[in-house]
N, C-alpha and C positions, 0 to 999 in steps of 0.2 A: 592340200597345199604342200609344194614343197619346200624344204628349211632351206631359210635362206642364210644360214651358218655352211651346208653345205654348197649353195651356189656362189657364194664366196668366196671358199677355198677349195672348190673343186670346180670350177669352172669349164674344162674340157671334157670332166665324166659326163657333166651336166649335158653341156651341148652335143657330147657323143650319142647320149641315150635316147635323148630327144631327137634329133634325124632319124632314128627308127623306126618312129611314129609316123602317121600321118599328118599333114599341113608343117606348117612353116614357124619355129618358134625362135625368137632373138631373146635373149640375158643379160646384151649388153647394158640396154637402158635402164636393167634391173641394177646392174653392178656401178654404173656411174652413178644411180641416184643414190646406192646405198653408200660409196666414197662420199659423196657431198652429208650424205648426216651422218657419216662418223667422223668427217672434220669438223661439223657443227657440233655435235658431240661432245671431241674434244675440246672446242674451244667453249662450250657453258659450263664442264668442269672445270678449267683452268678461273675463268669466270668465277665462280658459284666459289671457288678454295680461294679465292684473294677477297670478297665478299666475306666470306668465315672471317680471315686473317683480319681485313679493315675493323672489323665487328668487334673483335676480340682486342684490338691496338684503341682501339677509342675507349672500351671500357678497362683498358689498363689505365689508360692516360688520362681518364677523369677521375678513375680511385686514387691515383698518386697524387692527384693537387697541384703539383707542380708544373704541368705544361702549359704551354703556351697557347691558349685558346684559339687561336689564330692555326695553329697546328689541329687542332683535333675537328676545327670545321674544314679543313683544306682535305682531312681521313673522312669527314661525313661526305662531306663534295664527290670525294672519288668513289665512296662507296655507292652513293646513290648515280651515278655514271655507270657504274657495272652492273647497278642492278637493272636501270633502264637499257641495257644492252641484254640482259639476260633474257627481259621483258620481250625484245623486240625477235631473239632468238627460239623462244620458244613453240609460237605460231608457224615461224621456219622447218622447224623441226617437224612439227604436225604432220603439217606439210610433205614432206617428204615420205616421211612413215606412211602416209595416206597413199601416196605414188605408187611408193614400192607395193606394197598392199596388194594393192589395185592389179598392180602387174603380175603379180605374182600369185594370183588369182586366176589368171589367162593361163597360167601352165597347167599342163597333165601331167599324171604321174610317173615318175620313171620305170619303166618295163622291168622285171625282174633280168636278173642275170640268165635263170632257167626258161623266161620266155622265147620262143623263137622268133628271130628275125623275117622278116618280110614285108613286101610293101603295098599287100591288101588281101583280101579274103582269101585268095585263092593261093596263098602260100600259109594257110592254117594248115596244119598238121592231125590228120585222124588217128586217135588212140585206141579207139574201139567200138566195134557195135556189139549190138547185144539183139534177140530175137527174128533172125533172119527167118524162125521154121513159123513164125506166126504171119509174115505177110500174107498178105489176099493174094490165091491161084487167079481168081477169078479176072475176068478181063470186062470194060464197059464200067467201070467204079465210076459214079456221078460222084464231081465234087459237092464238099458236105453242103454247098449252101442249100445246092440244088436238090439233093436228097433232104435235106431239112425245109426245103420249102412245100416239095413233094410232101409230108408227110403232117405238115402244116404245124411247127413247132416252131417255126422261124421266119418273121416277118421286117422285111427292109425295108418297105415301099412306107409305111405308116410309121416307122419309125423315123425316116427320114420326112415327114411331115409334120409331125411334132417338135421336132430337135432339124438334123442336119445330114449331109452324105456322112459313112463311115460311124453311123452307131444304128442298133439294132435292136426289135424287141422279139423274147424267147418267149413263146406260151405255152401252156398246157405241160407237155414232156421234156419237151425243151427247156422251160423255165425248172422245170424238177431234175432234170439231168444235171444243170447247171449248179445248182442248190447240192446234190447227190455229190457231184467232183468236188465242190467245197466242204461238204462236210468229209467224207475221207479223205482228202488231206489233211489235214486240219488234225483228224482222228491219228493219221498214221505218224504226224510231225511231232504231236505231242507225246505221244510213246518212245517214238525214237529221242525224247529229254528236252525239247522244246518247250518254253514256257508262253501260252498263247497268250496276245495282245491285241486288244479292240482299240485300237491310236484314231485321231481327230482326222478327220479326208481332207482339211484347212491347215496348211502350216505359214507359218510367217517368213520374210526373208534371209533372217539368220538359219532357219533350221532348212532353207534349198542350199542355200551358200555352203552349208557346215558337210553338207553332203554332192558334193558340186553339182549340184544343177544348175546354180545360178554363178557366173554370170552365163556362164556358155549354152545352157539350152534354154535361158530365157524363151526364145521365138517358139522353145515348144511345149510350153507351158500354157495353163490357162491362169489366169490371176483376178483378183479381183482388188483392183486400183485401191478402193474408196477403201478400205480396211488393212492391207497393204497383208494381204493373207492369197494364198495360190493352194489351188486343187493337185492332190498331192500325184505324181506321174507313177510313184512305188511306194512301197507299205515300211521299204528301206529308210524313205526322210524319214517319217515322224517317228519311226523305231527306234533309230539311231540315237535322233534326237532327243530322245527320252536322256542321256546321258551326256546333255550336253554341258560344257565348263561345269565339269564334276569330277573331283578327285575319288574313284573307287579303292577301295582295299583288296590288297593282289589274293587276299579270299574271295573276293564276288566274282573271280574271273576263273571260269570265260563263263558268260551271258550266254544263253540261247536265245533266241526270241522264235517262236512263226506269227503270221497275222495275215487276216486275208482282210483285203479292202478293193472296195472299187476302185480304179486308177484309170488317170485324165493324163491324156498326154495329144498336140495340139496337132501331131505327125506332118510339121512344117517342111517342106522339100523331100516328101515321101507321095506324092499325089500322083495318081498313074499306077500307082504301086500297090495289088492287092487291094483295089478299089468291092472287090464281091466276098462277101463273109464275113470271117473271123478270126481273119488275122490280123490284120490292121486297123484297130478301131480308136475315135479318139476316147472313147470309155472304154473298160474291160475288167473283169474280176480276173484278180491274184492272188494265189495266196504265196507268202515271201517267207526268206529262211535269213535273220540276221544273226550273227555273229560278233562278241566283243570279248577279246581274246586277249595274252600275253604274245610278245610279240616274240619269243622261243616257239610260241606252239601252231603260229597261225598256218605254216606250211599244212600240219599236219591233219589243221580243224579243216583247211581249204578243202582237201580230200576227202573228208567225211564229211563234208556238205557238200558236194557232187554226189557224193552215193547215195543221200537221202534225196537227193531229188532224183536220182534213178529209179530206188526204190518205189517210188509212185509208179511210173513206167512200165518197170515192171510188174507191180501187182495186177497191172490195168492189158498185159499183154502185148503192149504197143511197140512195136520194133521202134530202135533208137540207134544214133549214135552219138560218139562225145569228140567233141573236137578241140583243140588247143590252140587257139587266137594267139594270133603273130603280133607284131608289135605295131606291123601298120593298120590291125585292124581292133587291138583292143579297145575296151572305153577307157573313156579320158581320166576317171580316175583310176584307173583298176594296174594294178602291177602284176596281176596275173588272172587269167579266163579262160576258163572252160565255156562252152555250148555245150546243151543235149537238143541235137536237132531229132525231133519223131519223123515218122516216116509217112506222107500222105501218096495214096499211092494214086489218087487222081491225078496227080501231078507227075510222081514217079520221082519222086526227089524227098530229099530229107528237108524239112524247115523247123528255126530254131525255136524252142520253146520253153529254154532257163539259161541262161546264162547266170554264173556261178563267178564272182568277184574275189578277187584280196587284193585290197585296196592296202595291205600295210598301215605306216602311220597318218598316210596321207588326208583323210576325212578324220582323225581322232587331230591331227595340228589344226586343221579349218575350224573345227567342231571347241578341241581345249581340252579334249577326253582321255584323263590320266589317270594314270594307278599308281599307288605308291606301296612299297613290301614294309610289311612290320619291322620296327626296329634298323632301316636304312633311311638316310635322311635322300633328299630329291624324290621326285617323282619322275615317270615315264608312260608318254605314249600308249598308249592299247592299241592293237591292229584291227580292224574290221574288216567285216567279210560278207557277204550278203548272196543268196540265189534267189530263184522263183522255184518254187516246190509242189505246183507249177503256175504258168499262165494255164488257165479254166478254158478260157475259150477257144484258143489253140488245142488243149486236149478235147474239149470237146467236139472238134474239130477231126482230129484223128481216130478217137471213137466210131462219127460216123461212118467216116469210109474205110477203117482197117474192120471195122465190124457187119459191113453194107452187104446184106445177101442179093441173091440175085434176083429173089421177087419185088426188089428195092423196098424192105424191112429192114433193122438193124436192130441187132443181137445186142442183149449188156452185156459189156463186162461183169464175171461172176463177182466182182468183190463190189460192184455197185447195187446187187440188184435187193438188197436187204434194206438200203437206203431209197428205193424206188416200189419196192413189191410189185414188181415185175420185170421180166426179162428179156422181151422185145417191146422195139419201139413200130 
């Protein structure tokens, strides 16, 4: 969320920043409704201090004796006038705070100063690849579904009979590979200082809100009405959420978190799109990298949580790159993003497979997530920061085909095969 102390007095950063983004956003109705209740505002103070003052003039006037009673109910009279105005301002007031809210809930968050300018993908900026000597020479690479259907670890036809298009069931190798990339992440996140978390796949509407999912990707959630509880789309909600309207001690910071969990996401107006495999599914294992930082250090944690999602990458041999999202293609919360796209080379194109967040204050103001330093009075913001450390199924994905021999067998990666006890699939 962004502060609406800044969109009031900075009006023109605001709307500058915002046109860098994608889609269409207005502030004004944000700023009129915010003048109308700081005039209501004003006027239940002014209220609520002649209320004081009446309160205080009646009880002089009955301790002295002397007045005129006629007087002191003419003081009850107007007092009770102010207060029935005060009565009748307050529900106003709600009101309005409810508006603004609301509105200001519709906003993304401002691109970082260091983010690049542009106005969609294709003006992302590449910082680096890493493994060009490991690509496959070989020519003929079957895409992985089709090597995994070959090999019979991977079956769509049945699993969309039980469930729906766009989820999958892994058996035999496939379900062990699967199981194998989760546990070595998992293994290598925690080493690298990560403290792992088993969180609820159910969260409720304040813990999508506090991390914006909601309202804006409502349509691509799954939810479940009668409970008022939604299938979590990243391992980010309910991590986050762990520290929600919580004042921490600027010792507990920074937080690491990893956690892998299944994730439900509903991939509304993505249809047509990666319809065969493992990349777009509306379930998919994750394992996620959260981050709850001082807001001095988040630049620096944001970079060492891209490297530890390299690091995976790397161990597993997978050519990569990293690329740095432009302002019309960031997410909606995110102030600044990295991609690590891998490399499938059925395709011959890089696809993205972490995307790496610092979101700033922006999900710690939604969420109420503050720290306060010993001995300084106020409290402040915490910055958040979140990757995927990786998507599972995407890597497992590139596995098959950067590893796909030519007798269409495929090789493990060495640092999996201790986890599998064995080395070809």
């Amino acid at each position: 969320m962004l502060d609406l102390k800044l969109i009031r007095e900075n009006p023109d950063l605001v709307r500058e920043k915002l046109t860098t983004r994608s889609g269409s956003y207005d502030i004004q109705p944000i700023l009129q409704l915010d003048e109308q209740r700081r005039s209501l505002e004003q006027e239940r103070s002014q209220l609520q201090a002649r209320s004081n003052e009446i309160g205080k003039l009646v009880g002089q006037k009955m301790k002295s004796g002397g007045t005129d009673a006629a007087e002191i109910q003419a003081l009850k009279d107007e007092g009770n006038q102010v207060k029935a105005k005060l009565s009748d301002l307050e529900p106003q007031e709600k009101d309005l705070k409810a508006q603004i809210e609301a509105l200001v809930l519709t906003l993304p968050n401002l691109p970082s100063d260091t983010t690049p300018i542009g106005k969609d993908e294709t003006e992302n900026v590449e910082v680096r690849r890493w493994g060009d000597e490991y690509k496959p020479q070989q020519t003929g690479i079957l895409p992985h579904w089709e090597i995994a259907e070959k090999l019979g670890i991977l079956n769509t036809e049945r699993a969309t009979k039980i469930a729906q298009a766009r989820f999958v069931a892994l058996l035999g190798a496939g379900a062990a590979l699967e199981r194998a990339l989760i546990s070595f992440m998992l293994d290598r996140q925690t080493a690298a200082g990560y403290l792992e978390v088993l969180p609820p796949l159910l969260v409720n509407t304040q813990s999508m809100t506090a991390t914006n999912q909601l309202p804006k990707f409502a349509e691509e959630s799954f939810q479940c009405k009668d409970d008022d509880l939604w299938l979590i789309p990243t391992a980010e909600v309910p991590v986050t959420n762990l520290y929600r309207d919580e004042i921490l001690s600027a010792d507990d910071l920074p937080i690491h978190h990893c956690a892998y969990t299944p994730c439900f996401r509903r991939e509304a107006g993505s249809y047509g799109r990666d319809t065969r495999g493992l990349i777009r599914l509306h379930q998919f294992n994750k394992v996620e990298l959260v981050k709850i930082v001082r807001p001095e250090t988040s630049e620096q944690e944001h970079q060492a949580l891209v490297q530890n999602a390299e690091a995976i990458l790397q161990a597993l041999k997978l050519p990569y790159r990293v690329v740095e999202l432009c302002t019309g293609d960031i997410g909606f919360g995110a102030a600044k993003c990295y991609d690590l796209e891998v490399w499938l080379p059925s395709a011959g194109t890089y696809r993205e497979i972490s995307s790496c967040s610092n979101f700033g204050a922006f999900q710690a103001r939604r969420g109420n997530i503050r720290f306060k330093e010993a001995g300084k009075k106020g409290t402040e913001f915490v910055h958040t920061l979140n990757g995927s450390g990786l998507a599972v199924g995407r890597t497992m994905a590139a596995v098959l085909e950067n590893y796909q021999q030519p007798d269409e067998t495929v090789n493990i990666p060495d640092v999996l095969q201790s986890f599998l006890g064995r080395s070809v699939l």
